[in-house]
N, C-alpha and C positions, 0 to 999 in steps of 0.2 A: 323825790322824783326828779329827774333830771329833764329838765328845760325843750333839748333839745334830741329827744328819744322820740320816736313813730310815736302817734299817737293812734291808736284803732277805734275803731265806731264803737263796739263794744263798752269798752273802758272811757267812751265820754258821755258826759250827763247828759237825759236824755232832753231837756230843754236846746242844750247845745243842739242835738240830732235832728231836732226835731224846726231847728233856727236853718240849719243849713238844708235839710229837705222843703221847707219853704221856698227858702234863696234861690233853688236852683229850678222849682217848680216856676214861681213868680219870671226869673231871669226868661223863659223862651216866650214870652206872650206880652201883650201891652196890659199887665196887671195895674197900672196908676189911670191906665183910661179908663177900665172896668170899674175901679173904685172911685175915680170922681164923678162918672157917667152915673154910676150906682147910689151915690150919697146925694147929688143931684136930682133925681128921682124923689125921694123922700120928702123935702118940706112940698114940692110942687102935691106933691098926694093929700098931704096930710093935713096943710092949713087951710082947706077950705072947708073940711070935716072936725076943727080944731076948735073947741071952747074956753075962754078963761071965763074962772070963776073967781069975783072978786065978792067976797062974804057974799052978800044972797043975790046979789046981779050976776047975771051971766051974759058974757060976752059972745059971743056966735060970731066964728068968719064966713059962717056960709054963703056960697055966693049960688047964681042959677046956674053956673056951667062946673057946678063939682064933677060931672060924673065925666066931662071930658077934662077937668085936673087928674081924675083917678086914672082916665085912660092915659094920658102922658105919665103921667108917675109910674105908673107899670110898664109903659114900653120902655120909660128910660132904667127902671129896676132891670128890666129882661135883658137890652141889651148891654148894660155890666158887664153882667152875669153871662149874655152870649159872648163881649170880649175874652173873659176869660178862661171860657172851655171851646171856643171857636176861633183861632187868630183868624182862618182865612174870609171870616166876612169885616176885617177892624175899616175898611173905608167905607160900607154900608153903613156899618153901625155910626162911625164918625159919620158923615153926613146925616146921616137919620138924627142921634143926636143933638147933634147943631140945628138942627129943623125943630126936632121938640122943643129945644131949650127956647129959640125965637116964637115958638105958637105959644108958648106957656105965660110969655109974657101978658098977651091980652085976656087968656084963658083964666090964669088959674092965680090972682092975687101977685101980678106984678112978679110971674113966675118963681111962686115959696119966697115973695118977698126978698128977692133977688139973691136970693141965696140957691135958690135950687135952679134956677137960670145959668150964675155963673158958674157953678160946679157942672152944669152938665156944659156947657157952651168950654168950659176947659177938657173936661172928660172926651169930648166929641174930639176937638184940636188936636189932642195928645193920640188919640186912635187913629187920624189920618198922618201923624206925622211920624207915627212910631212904622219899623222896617225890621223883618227880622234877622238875626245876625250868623255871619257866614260862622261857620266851622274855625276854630281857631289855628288845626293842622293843616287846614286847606291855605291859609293866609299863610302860616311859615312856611309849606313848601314852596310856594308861589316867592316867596322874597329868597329861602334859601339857595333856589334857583340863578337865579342873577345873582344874590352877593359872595365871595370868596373871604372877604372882612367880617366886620364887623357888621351886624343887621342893619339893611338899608341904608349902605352905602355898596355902589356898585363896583364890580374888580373890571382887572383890564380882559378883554377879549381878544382868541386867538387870529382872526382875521375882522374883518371888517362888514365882508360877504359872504357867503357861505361858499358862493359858486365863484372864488376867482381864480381864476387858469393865469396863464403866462399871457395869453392876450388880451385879458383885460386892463382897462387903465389903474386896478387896484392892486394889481402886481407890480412884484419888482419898484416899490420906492414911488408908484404914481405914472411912471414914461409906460407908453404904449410901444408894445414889442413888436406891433403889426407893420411891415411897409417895408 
């Protein structure tokens, strides 16, 4: 098979198909604030409902405020989950976020024993600071416009003004022709 021959969707495996339909789903939304806001969520839910058993003792993290750990863990699961099917709320969800991730601290075991703190307090960051991205045709028109060279370097222009007549001072070499 030759190297450098079209390749069609068809004839590519469909892992590959299926890597690039991800990429290009994930590329229009803040999918990493979804997913740390989302993983963040979890230990906060989970270790204050969490037992180890070491041989016949059992260790219990319950504490008295589980059911408002459950409720942060589920707002922080929900909004992931609404980052990545809704970009237009990502500064709600970012602040919201960052809000839980600070209450979980006193709430729910040093918020998932700071793991589920810092994942979401990152997840929230990344939601407010993510923007979504212009069109790529609309950017090279916009530069191909002004340049005549090479991209993003600008060429020379045929006048200066658009409106200069013979009695403006951008006629004729700079001398004003009036008087």
């Amino acid at each position: 098979m030759n190297p450098q021959a079209p390749v069609r969707a068809a004839d590519d495996a469909w892992l590959t198909a299926v890597y690039y339909r991800f990429h290009a789903w994930s590329g229009g939304r803040p999918f990493w604030a979804g997913l740390f806001t989302l993983i963040g969520g979890v230990p906060i839910a989970y270790f204050p409902y969490a037992d180890l058993r070491l041989g016949n003792v059992t260790i219990a993290m319950a504490t008295t405020a589980g059911s408002g750990s459950l409720i942060i863990g589920v707002l922080l699961i929900t909004l992931g989950l609404a980052l990545w099917f809704q970009q237009g709320i990502r500064v709600f969800a970012g602040v919201a976020s960052i809000l839980l991730a600070l209450v979980s601290l006193p709430v729910s075991n040093l918020g998932g024993f700071f793991l589920g703190f810092l994942f979401a307090l990152v997840g929230g960051a990344l939601a407010l600071a993510w923007v979504p991205g212009k069109a790529e045709s609309a950017q090279q028109a916009k530069a191909e416009q002004f340049t005549e060279g090479p991209a993003e370097v600008p060429g020379p222009r045929d006048t200066e003004t658009a409106y200069a007549t013979d009695t403006t001072a951008h006629a004729d070499g700079g001398r004003n022709s009036a008087g």
